[in-house]
C-alpha positions in Angstrom: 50.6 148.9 114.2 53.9 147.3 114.4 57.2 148.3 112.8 57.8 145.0 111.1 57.1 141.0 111.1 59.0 140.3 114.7 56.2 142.5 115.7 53.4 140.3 114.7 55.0 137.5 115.6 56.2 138.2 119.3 52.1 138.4 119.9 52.1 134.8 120.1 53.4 135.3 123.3 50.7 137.2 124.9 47.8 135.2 127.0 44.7 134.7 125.2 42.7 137.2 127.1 45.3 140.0 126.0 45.6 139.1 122.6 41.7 139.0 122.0 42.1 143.4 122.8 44.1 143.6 120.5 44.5 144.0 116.4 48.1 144.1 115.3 48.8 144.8 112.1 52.0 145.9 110.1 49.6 148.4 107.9 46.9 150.3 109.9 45.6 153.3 108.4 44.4 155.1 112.0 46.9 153.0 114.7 45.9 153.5 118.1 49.8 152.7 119.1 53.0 152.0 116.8 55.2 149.6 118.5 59.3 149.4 117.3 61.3 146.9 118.4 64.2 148.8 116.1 65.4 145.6 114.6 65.5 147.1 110.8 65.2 151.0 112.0 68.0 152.1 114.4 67.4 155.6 114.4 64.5 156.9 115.9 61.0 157.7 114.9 59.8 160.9 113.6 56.7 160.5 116.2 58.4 162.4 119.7 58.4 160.8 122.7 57.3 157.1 123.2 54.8 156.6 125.2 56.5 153.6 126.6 60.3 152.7 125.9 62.2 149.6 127.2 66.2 150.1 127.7 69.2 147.7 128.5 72.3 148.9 129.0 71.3 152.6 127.8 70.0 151.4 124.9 66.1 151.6 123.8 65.2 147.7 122.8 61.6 148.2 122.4 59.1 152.0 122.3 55.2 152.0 121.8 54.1 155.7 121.0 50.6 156.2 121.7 49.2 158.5 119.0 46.5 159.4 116.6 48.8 160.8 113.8 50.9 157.6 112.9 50.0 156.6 109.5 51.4 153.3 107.8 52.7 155.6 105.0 55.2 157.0 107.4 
């Protein structure tokens, strides 16, 4: 699941191969990952650590949190 529409977009930039694993949605009632790219939500996420986090210049850009207890009601 992905935090918002840049999200769903940005896949376009993955190669075929990748993009065929995957099922990105904005609403996903069981998400196997939530990915933020904190472009509408600069505070962070109720969901603890990220699994993954990208930072530039001390500042998180990107987090994927790999978890069963995301819910797109969150």
């Amino acid at each position: 699941m992905v935090a918002n529409n840049p999200g769903v977009f940005n896949a376009s930039i993955l190669k075929e191969e990748d993009i065929n694993r995957a099922d990105i949605q904005l609403f996903h009632e069981n998400p196997d990952y939530f990915v933020s790219n904190y472009r509408f939500h600069p505070e962070d996420y109720p969901y603890g650590d990220p699994w993954y986090r990208k930072k530039i210049m001390n500042s998180t850009i990107f987090s994927i949190w790999k978890t069963d207890t995301v819910s797109s009601e969150q």
